[in-house]
C-alpha positions in Angstrom: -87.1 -22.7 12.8 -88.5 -25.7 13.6 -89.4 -25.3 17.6 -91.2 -21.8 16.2 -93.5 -23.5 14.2 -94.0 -26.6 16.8 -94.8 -23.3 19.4 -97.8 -22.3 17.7 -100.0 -20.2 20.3 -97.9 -21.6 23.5 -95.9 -19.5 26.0 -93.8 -21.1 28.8 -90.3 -21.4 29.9 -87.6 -22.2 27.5 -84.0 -23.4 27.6 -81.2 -22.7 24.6 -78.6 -25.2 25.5 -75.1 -24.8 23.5 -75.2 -22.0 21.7 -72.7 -20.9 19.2 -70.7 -18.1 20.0 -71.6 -18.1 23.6 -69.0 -19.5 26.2 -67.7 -21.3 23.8 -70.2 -22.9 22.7 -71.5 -25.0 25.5 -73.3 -21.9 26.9 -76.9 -21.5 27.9 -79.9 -19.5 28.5 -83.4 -19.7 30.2 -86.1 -17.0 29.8 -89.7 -16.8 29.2 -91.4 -17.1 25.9 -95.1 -16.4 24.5 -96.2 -15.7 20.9 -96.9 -12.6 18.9 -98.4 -11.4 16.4 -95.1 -11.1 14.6 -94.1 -14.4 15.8 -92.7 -15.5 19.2 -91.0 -13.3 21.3 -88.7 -14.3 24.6 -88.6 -11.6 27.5 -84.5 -11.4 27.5 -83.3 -13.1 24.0 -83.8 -16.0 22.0 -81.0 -18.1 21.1 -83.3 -20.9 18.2 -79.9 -21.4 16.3 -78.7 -23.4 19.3 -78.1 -27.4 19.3 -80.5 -27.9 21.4 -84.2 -26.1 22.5 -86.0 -27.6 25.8 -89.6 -26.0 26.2 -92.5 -25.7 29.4 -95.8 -24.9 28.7 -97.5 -22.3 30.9 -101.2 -22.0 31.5 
């Protein structure tokens, strides 16, 4: 997806806000993400077909 490619080497907190399938649709999820060598990983799940992907950058 997009959001994967903008993430690059970063890891940080991320938010999935309304996504499909999950409460409706207007469901959401917080976890902690950091990249791979296969490609970004989140601790829990990550949801990158949602409408909408907020990201924090952790040091």
């Amino acid at each position: 997806t997009k959001f994967q490619t903008e993430l690059g080497n970063k890891k940080g907190v991320v938010f999935f806000w309304k996504i499909d399938g999950y409460n409706g649709g207007s469901g959401s999820h917080i976890d902690l993400i950091e990249p791979t060598s296969a490609g970004a990983v989140c601790h829990s799940h990550c949801y990158f077909s949602c409408k909408q992907i907020w990201f924090w950058e952790l040091r």
